[in-house]
N, C-alpha and C positions, 0 to 999 in steps of 0.2 A: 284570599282567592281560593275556593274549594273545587273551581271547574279545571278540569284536563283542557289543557290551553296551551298552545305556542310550542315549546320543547315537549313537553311532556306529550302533548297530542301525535306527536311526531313518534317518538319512541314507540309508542300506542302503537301507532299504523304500521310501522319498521318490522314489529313483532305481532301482527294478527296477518300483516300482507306478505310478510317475507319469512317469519317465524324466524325474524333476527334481535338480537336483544344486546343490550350494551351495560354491563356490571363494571362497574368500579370499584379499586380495593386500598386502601389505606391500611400500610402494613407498616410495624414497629416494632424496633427490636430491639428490646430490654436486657440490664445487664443480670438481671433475676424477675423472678416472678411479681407481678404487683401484690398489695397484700388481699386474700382473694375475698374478702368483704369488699372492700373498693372494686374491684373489679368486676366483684357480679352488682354493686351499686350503678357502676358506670352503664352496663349494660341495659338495664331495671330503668335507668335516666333517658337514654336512647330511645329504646320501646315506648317512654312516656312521650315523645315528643312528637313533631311534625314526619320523621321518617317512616313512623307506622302509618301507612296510609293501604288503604283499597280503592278501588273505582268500580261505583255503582254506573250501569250503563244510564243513559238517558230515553226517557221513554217519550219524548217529541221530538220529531225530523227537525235536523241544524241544530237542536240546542246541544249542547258542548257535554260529554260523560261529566261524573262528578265525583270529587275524593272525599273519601269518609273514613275515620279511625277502624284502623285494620283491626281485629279482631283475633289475631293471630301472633301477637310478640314474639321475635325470637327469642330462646335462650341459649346463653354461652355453653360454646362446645369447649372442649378442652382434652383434644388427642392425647390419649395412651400412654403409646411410646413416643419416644425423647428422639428426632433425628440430631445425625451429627451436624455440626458447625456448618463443616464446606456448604451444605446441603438447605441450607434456609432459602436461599433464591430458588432452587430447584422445588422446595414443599409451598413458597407462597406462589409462585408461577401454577403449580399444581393445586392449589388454592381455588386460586382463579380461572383457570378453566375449568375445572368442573364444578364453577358457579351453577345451583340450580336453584334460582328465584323466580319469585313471577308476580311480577309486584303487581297485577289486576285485580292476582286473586288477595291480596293482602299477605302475599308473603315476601316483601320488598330486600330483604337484607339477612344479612347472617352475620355470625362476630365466633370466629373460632381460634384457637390458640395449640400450643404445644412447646413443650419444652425442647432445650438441643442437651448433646450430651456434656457440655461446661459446664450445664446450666443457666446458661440462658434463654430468655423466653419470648417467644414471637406473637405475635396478636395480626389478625387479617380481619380487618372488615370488610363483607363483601355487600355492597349496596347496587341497585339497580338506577342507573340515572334516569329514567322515567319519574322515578322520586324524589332523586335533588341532585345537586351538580356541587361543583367545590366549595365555593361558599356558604354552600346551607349546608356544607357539614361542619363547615369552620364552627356554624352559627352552634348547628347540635352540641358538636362538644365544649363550646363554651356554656350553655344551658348546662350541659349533663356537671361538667367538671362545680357549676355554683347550684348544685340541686337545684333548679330551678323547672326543667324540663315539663311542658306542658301540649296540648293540643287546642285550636283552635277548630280544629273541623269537627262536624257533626259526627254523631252512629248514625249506621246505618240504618237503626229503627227512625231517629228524625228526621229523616227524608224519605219516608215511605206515605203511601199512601196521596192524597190531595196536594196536600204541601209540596209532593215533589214534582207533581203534575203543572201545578201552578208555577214552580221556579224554573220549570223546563219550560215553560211557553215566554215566561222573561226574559232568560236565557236566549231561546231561538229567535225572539226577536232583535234582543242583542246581536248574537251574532252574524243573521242578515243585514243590520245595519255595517255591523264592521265590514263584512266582504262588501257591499254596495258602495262605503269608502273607498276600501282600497281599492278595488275594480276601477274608481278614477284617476286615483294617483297612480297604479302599472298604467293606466292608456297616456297619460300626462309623460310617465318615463320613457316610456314606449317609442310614444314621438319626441322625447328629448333626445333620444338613444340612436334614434332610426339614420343615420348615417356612418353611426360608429361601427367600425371594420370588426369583425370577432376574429381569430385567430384559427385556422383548423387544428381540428386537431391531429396531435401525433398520433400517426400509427405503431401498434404497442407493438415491441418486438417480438419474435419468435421464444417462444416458450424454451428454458436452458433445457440439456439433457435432463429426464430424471423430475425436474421442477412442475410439471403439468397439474397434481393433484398436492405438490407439498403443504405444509402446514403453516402458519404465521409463528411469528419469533419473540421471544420477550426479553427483557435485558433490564438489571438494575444497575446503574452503578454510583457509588459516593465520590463527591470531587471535593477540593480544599475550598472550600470557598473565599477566601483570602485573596488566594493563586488565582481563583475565576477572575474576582473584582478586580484584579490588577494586570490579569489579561485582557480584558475587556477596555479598561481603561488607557491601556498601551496604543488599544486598537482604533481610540477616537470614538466608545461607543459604551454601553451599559451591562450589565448582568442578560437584560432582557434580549437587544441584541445581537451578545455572544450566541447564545441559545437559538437563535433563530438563523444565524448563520453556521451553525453545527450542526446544526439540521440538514440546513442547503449545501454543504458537503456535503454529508453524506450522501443524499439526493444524487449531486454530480458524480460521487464517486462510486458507485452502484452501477453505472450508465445506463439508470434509469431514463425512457423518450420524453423527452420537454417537450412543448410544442413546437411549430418550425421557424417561431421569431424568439425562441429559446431565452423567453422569459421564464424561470422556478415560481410558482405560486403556492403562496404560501398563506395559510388562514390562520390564523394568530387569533387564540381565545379569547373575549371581553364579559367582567361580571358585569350584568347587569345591578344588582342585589342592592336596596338600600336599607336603611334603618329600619325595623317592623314588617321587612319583606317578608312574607311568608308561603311566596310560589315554592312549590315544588322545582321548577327550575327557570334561573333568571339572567342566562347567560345566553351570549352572541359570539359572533365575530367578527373582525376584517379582512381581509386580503389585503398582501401587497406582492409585486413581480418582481423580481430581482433581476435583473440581465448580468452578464458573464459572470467572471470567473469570483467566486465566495472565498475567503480565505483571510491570512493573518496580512500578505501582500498586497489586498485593494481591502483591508483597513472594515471597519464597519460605519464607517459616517454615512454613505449611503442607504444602509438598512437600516437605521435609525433614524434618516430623516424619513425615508418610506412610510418606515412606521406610524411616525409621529401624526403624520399627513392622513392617512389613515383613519387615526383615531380621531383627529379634528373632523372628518369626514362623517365619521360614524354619529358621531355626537348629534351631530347635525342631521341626522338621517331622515328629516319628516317627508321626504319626497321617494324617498329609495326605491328601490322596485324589490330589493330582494326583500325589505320587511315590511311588504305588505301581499306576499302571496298567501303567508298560512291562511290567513282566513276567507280568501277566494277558493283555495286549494281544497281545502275539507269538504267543502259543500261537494265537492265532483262526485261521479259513482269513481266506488270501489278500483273499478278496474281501471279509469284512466289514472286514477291516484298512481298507482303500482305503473304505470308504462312513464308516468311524469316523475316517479321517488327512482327508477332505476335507469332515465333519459341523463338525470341532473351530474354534472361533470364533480365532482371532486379534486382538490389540489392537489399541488406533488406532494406536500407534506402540511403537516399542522403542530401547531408548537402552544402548549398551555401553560402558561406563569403562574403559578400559584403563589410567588414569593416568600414573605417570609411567616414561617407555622407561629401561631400564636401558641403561649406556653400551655395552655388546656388544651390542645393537638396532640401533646408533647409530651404530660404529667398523668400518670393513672394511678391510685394506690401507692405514693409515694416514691415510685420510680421513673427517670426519665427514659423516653427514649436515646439509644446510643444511634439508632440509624433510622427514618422514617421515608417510608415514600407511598409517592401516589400515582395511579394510574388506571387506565380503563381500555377495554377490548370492544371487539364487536364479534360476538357469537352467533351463526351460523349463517354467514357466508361462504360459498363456494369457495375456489381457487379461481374459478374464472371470473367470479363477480369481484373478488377483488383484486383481479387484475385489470378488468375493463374501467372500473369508476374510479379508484385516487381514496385514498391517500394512498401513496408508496408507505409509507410512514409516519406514524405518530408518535410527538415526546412529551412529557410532564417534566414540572421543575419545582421543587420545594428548597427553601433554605432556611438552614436551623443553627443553633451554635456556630461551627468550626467548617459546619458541612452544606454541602450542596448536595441535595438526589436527583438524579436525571436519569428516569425511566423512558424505555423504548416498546414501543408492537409495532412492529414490524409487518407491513402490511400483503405489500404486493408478491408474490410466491416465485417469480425470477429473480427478481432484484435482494429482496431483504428474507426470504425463504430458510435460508441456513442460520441456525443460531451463531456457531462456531464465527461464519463469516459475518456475522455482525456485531461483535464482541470483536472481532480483531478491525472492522471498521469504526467502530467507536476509539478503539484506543489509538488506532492511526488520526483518526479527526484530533479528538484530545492534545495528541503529542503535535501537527500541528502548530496549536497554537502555545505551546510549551507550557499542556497541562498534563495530569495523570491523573487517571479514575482506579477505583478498586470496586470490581466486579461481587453482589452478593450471592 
């Protein structure tokens, strides 16, 4: 699929209607340098695959932009000087905000490194999810680690000219059929729905002293993953469910506003992605509501079966109303798009599984990772915008060897605003359920 579609159309609009963007970073900390032929192979592997993309605009009304091999590969950076140890969460957090990508124009991703003073050696990749989501990097570095690395999308010179003229009028017919679809299944939901009560919403609290313009928060930490599974398991419930009710503490313990039937909603990531998939991005999600109190004391059998119910739901999705607005949506003018992308409610939290890293995640030039984590922001939001829409907060979860990483951003600027106070609310959730993290 070479058209800007579904997620990636989104990102698109996010970042020309809002001039918001959302970079992703997968970062890895080595107990030495890899060996640096591998390393700049690894990289050489990347650039050759489906991550190098650009998007030529489409030149027919409705038919869908289009991705073409970028033209631009990154090459590895690899900082100077050596920070110290303590200091690795602090330079890959500083990594990652000052992501400067733009993946339209073909310049999707960046791969930079630097040493600490032990000598060990960090790697950040910084990717733009407009380009691919978690699984299609699974996919990339499985390609890059078996040289295998390849592109299936056109240059930009084969699509120029007639040819792209042509595939843009197939295209827009295409996708007038899809929104004339879904346009009958939202009115079919519409009237399936039209009795169901919606809930108002909470009135967001009063802005803390100080907090009006604060900043969002990032936090890495490593858990035993042993300790997790067996906390989890104590609790009548899974790895996926611990995670999802650590979450919803922290939520409650923030005393972040719920709504006023003080159900927690919670959107919980799903891959799409199968075999030969080669979207740019092929992932969803569900919601589910949790009512009262989240903890080690009401157990997790109830967010597990939430869950579960959910997902059987999702599966099923051919009638849904939420996955069938994109392609109504896009056709709008500009401006309602931007009154409907900044109307749409957001959860208290969101919680992304990644499970467990396959070892080409994990292996580069002969070294393994000792710590790996993954995660992603959303740059250049307000204070008030993301105080008005949700998430309070978002987490990533990866597990490797011996370890669990569970990365936090921190969204809403009363609530989750202070770094300090979210590192000390993480390790209070943690202790809890009688676990302990170590902070990168």
């Amino acid at each position: 699929m070479d058209r800007v579609a579904g997620a990636d159309e989104s990102y698109l609009l996010a970042e020309r209607l809002f001039g918001m963007s959302a970079p992703i970073q997968y970062a890895w900390i080595f107990p030495a340098e890899p060996d640096p032929a591998a390393l700049a192979r690894f990289g050489d592997q990347l650039a050759a695959g489906l991550l190098s993309r650009k998007v030529v605009p489409a030149v027919v009304p409705f038919a869908r932009h289009r991705w073409v091999r970028s033209p631009h590969p990154p090459v590895l950076r690899i900082e100077p000087e050596p920070v110290p140890d303590a200091e690795i969460g602090a330079w890959a957090d500083r990594t990652l905000r000052t992501a400067d990508l733009d993946p339209a124009a073909g310049r999707g991703w960046q791969l930079v490194g630097t040493h600490t003073v032990s000598g060990k050696f960090v790697l950040s990749l910084l990717i733009s999810h407009m380009v691919t989501d978690g699984q299609g990097l699974y996919n990339a570095f499985a390609a890059a680690h078996a040289g295998t690395s390849m592109s299936g999308l056109p240059t930009e010179d084969q699509v120029r000219g007639w040819p792209r003229v042509r595939a843009d009028l197939k295209d827009s017919r295409t996708a007038l059929a899809e929104a004339a679809t879904s346009a009958k299944v939202i009115g079919t939901e519409l009237w399936r729905q039209r009795k169901a009560a919606k809930p108002a919403a909470a009135p967001k609290a009063a802005p803390r002293s100080g907090t009006a313009e604060s900043g969002s928060t990032l936090a890495i930490v490593d858990v035993d993953r042993h300790a997790w599974t067996a906390a989890a398991t104590a609790a009548g419930g899974t790895g996926a469910s611990l995670f999802t009710a650590l979450l919803g503490g922290l939520v409650r313990r923030s005393g972040y506003p719920l709504a006023p039937d003080g159900l927690l909603k919670v959107c919980i990531a799903v891959s799409n992605r199968e075999d030969g998939d080669d979207r740019a991005n092929a992932s969803g999600g569900v919601w589910i509501r949790v009512p009262g109190e989240i903890g080690p004391e009401t157990g997790l059998a109830e967010i597990r079966a939430l869950s579960k119910q959910a997902f059987i739901e999702y599966r099923s999705r051919d009638d849904k109303l939420t996955e069938n607005l994109q392609p109504v949506v896009r056709l709008l003018p500009k401006a309602v798009i931007r009154r409907l992308m900044r109307a749409v409610p957001g959860p208290d939290t969101t919680v992304s599984n990644l499970g467990a890293a396959p070892d080409s995640a994990l292996e580069i030039g002969g070294q393994r990772a000792e710590s790996f984590a993954i995660r992603a922001i959303m740059q250049g939001q307000s204070a008030a915008e993301r105080r008005r829409q949700g998430p309070a907060i978002a987490a990533w979860a990866v597990e490797y060897d011996d370890k669990l990483t569970l990365t936090f951003f921190g969204i809403d600027p009363d609530h989750f605003g202070d770094a300090e106070q979210l590192r000390k609310a993480i390790a209070a959730e943690l202790d809890s359920w009688g676990l302990a993290g170590t902070h990168w």
